[in-house]
C-alpha positions as CSV (number, residue, x, y, z in Angstrom):
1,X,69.4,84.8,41.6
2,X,71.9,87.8,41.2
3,X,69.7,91.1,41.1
4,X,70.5,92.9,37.4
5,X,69.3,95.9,36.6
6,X,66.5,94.9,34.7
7,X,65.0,93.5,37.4
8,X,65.1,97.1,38.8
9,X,63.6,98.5,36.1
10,X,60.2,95.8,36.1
11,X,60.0,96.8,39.5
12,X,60.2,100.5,38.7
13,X,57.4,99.9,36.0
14,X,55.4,98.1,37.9
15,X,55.2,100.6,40.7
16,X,54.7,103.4,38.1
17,X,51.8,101.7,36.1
18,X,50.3,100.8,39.2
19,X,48.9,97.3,37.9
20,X,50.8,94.7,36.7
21,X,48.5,94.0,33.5
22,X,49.9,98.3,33.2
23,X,53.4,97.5,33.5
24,X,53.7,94.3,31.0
25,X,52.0,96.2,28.3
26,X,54.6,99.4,28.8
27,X,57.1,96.7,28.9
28,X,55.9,94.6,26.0
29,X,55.7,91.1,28.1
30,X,53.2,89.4,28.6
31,X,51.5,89.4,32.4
32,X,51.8,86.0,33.3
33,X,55.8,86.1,32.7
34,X,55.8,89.8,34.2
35,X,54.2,88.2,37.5
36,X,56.6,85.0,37.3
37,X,59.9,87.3,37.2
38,X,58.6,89.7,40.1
39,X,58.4,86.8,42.6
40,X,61.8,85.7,42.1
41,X,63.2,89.2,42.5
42,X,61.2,89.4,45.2
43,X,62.5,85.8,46.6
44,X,66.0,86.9,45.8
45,X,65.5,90.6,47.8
46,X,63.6,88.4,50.5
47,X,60.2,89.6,50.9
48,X,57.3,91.1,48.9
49,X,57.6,94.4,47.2
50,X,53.8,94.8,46.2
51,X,50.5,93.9,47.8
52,X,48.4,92.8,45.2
53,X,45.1,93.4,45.1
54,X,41.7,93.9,42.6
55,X,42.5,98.0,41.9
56,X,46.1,97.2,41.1
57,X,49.6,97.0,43.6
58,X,50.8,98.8,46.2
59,X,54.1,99.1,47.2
60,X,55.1,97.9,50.5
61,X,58.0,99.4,52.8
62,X,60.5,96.7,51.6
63,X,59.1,97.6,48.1
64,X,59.7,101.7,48.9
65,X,63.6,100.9,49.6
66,X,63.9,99.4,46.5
67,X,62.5,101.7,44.2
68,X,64.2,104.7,46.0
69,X,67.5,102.6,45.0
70,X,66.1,102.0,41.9
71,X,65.6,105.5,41.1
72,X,69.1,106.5,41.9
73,X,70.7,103.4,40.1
74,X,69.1,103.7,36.8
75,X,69.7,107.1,35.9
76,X,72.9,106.9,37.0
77,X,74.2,103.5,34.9
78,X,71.8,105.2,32.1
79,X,74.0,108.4,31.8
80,X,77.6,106.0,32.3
81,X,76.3,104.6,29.1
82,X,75.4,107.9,27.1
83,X,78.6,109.2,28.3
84,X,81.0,106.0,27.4
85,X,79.2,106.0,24.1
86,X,80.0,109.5,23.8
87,X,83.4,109.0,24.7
88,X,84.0,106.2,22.6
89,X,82.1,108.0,19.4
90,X,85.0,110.8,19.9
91,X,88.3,111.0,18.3
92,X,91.7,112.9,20.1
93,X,92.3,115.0,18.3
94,X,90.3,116.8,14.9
95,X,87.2,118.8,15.2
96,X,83.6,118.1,13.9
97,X,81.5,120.6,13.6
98,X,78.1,121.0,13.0
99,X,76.0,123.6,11.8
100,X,72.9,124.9,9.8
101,X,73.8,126.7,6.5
102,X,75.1,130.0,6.4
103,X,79.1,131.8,6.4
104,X,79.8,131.0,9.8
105,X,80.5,127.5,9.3
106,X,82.7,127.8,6.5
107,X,84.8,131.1,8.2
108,X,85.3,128.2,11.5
109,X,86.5,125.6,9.1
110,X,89.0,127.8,7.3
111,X,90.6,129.5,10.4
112,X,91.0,126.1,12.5
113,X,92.5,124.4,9.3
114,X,94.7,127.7,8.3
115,X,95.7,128.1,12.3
116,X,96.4,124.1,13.3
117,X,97.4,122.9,10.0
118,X,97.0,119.1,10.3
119,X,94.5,118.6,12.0
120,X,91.5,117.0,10.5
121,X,88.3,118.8,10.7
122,X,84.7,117.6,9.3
123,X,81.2,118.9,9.0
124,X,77.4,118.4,9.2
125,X,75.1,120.5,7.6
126,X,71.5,120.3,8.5
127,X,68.3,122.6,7.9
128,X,67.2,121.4,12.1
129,X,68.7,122.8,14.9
130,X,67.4,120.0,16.6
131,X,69.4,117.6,14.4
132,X,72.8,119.4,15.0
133,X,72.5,120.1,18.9
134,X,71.1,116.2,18.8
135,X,74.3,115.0,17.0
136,X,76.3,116.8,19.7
137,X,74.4,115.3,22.5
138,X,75.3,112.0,21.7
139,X,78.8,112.1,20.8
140,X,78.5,112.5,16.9
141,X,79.7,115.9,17.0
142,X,82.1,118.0,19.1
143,X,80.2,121.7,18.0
144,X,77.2,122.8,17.1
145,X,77.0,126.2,15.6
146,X,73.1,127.2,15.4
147,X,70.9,130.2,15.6
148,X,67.8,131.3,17.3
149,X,65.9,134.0,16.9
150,X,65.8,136.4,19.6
151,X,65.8,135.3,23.2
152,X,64.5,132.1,22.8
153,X,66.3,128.9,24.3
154,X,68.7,126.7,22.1
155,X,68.2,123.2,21.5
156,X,68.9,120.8,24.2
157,X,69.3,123.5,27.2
158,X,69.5,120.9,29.9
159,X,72.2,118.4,28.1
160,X,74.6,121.2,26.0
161,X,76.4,124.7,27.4
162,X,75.8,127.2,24.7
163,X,77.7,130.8,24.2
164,X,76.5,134.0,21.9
165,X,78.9,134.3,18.9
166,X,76.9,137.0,17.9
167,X,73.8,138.7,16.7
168,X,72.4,140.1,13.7
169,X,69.4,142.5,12.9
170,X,67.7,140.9,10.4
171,X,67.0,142.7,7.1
172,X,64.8,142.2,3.9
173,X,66.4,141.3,0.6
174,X,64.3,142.7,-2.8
175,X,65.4,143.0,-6.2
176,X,67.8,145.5,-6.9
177,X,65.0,147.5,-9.2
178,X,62.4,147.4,-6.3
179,X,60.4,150.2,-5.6
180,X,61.7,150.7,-1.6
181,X,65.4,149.1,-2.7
182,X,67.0,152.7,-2.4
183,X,65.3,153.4,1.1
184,X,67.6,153.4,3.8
185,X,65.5,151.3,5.8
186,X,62.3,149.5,5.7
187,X,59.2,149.8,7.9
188,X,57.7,146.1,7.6
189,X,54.8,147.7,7.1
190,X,55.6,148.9,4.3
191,X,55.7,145.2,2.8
192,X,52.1,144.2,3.8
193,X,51.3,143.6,-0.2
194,X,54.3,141.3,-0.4
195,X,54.9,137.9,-1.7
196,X,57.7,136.2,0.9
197,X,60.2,133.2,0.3
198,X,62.4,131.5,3.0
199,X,63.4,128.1,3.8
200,X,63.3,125.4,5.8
201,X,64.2,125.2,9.5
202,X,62.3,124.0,12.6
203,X,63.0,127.0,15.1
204,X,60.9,129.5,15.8
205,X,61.6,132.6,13.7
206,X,58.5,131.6,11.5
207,X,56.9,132.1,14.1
208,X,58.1,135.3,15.8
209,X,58.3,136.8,11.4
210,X,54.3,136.3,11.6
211,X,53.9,138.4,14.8
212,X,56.3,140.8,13.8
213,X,54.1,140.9,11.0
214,X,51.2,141.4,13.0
215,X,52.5,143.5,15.1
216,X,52.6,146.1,12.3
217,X,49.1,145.4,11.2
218,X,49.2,142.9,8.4
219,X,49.5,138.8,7.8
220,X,52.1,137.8,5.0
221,X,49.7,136.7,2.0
222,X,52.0,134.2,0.3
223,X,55.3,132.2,2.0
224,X,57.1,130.4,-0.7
225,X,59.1,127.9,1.5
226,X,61.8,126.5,-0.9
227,X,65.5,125.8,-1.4
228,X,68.6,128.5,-1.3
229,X,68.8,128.9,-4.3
230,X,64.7,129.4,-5.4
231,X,64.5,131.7,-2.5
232,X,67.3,134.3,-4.3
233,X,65.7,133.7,-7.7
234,X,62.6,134.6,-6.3
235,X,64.0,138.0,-5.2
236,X,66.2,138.5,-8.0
237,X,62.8,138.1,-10.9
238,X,60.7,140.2,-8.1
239,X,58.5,137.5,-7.8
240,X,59.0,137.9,-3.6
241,X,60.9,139.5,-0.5
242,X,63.0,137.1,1.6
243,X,64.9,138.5,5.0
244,X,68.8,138.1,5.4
245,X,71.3,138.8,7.7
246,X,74.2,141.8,7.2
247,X,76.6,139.2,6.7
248,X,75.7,137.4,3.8
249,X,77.9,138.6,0.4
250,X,76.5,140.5,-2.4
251,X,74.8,138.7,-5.1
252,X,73.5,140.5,-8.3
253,X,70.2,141.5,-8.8
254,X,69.7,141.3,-4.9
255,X,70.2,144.4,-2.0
256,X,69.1,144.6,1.6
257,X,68.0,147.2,3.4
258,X,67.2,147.3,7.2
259,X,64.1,146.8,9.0
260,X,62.4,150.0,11.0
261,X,63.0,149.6,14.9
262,X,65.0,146.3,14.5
263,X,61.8,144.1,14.8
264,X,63.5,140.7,14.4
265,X,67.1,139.6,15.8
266,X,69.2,136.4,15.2
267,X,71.7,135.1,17.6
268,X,74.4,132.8,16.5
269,X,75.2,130.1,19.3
270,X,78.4,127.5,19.6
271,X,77.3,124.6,21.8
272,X,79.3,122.0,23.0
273,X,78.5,119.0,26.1
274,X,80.4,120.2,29.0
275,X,81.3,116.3,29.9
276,X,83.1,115.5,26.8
277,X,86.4,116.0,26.1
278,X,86.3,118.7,23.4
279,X,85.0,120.8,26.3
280,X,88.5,122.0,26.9
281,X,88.9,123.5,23.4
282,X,85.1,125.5,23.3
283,X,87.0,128.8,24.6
284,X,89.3,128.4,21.4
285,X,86.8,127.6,19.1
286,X,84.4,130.4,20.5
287,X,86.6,133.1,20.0
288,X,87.7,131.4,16.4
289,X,83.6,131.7,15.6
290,X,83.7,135.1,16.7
291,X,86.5,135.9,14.4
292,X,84.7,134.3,11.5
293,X,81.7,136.3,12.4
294,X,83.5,139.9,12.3
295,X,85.6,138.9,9.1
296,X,81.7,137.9,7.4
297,X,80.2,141.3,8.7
298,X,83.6,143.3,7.6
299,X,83.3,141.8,4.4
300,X,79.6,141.9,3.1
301,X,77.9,144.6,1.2
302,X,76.2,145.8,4.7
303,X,79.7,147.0,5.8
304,X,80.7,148.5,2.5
305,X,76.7,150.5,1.7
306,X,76.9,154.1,2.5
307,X,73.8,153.6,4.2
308,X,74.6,150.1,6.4
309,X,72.6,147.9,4.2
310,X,73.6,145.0,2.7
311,X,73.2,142.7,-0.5
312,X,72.4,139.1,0.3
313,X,73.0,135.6,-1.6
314,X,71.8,133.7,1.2
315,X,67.9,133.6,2.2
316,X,66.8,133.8,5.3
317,X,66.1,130.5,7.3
318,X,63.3,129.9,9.4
């Protein structure tokens, strides 16, 4: 019998269950045909790999040459096959591009298409940072453009290289005939009695929002988590207070104003997998989302208010 890696891998769960009644239940055999295929990879390796005994197996020296193979094989045949599937999954040429919603998708897509005419570029939208960074992980996607809030780590840290495109203070969006809408800037404080609307996401900026919140001595009463759209209607009827970023456009009805001491900060991120081929073009595309990023800031009502605040049509996303 020719050893096949399968063979290595009942011998790796049988060692790591300890038992071998353990290791054909993690396997989904049953024991008796577990036990049968051991002893012919152990007649085709030419000796015994486990003592058997009433508290389970232990592995024997023969056994601890196997698995220390084993443990260097499997991962290694595992990521050939993540990587050829990735490699196969990717096109020559064209760019796709992944993102959660806001301007900076959008600004990429126009400057690659309006700078390398011809080339095809597609998108993915998702409310998950997870989703996008995942889709770029396996070869779906060449970029991922994400944020995070603050410090904190982007998806996938170990499998994706990630680079700051930016960061933005974040602000609070009210309706235009708010009490605190001609302030210059807003203590969060100062918003303890509000309603608050965002949407969907599954980072952690709800997170960090509620201990900003607590950290100036209140706990948001209501969160209305809804769509885009809901979330600016909310603000616009003064039904609640959302938070934006400066670079979101005007929309009527709505104006942002800045938050006291910068208690909340959004980075945008452009990640890529350093093995696949669209590697080579993340310096372009960096400095491209960059772009994008200043042309959004020059352009919204942030950079044209006497006072650096903006307007916002965009809610902010958890």
């Amino acid at each position: 019998m020719d050893l096949e890696l399968r063979h290595l891998k009942i011998v790796r769960a049988v060692a790591d269950a300890g038992s071998l009644t353990r290791a054909a239940t993690a396997l989904g055999i049953a024991q008796p045909a577990l036990s049968t295929q051991l002893k012919r990879i152990e007649r085709a390796l030419g000796g015994a790999l486990f003592v058997r005994g009433r508290e389970g197996v232990r592995v024997t020296p023969l056994g601890e040459l196997v698995l220390d193979r084993a443990r260097v094989v499997l991962p290694a045949v595992c990521e050939l096959q993540e990587e050829a599937v990735r490699f196969a999954r990717q096109g020559a040429d064209g760019y796709r591009l992944g993102g959660t919603h806001g301007p900076l998708l959008g600004g990429l897509v126009d400057r690659l298409a309006r700078e390398e005419p011809g080339v095809p570029v597609t998108t993915y939208t998702s409310w998950s940072e997870k989703d996008v960074a995942g889709g770029v992980a396996d070869g779906r996607l060449d970029f991922a453009l994400v944020g995070v809030c603050g410090e904190s780590a982007p998806p996938e840290p170990g499998r994706l290289a990630w680079m700051e495109v930016a960061r933005d203070a974040v602000y609070v969006m009210l309706a235009e005939d708010h009490p605190l809408a001609a302030r210059r800037e807003i203590d969060l404080a100062e918003l303890a009695a509000e309603a608050w609307t965002d949407v969907p996401g599954d980072g952690c900026f709800g997170d960090c929002f509620a201990a900003a919140c607590v950290r100036a001595g209140f706990t948001p009463a209501c969160v209305y988590e809804t769509d885009t759209a809901s979330c600016v209607h909310l603000v616009q009827v003064g039904r609640a207070v959302g938070l934006c970023r400066a670079t979101f456009p005007v929309t009527p009805g709505v104006v942002a104003r800045p938050l006291a001491g910068t208690p909340l900060v959004w980075r945008h991120l452009l990640g890529w997998h350093p093995a696949a081929r669209a590697a080579g073009r993340a310096a372009d595309v960096l400095e491209r989302a960059r772009a994008a990023h200043a042309q959004a800031l020059a352009g919204s009502a942030g950079a044209s208010g006497a006072s650096g605040a903006g307007e916002t049509s965009v809610p902010w996303r958890r």
